[in-house]
C-alpha positions, 0 to 999 in steps of 0.5 A: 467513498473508497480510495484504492491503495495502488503500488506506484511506478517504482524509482528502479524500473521494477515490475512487480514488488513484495510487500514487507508489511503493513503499517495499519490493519484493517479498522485502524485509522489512518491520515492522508500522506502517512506511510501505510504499506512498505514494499521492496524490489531487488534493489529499493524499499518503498513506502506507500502512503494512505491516499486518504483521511479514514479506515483501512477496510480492506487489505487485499496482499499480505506482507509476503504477496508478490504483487505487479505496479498498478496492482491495488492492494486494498481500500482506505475508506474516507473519514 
């Protein structure tokens, strides 16, 4: 099963983020609840976590991409 990674709401209102970096590439491992990407607004930095145990298979929004809340910015397949 694939599970989306989504930018969430952000603490500042913000409508649309830049995504920093990646903090796991794909085919790399990742655990469930760790931070996976950072993303900023104007005022604040976010981390968003790996929704899931598994692989990053898919990174759909390169460090750079400017990208809108709710936007899904790639794939975790599960363990």
């Amino acid at each position: 099963m694939n599970y989306e990674i989504v930018v969430p709401p952000t603490a500042d209102g913000a409508l649309e983020v830049t995504v920093r970096r990646w903090l796991a590439e794909p085919g790399q491992p990742v655990q469930k609840g760790r931070d996976l990407v950072e993303v900023t607004t104007e005022k604040i930095a976010l981390y968003i976590p790996a929704p899931a145990d598994g692989t990053v298979v898919e990174v759909s929004a390169a460090a750079g991409a400017r990208v809108r809340v709710g936007q899904v910015l790639g794939l975790v397949q599960a363990a």
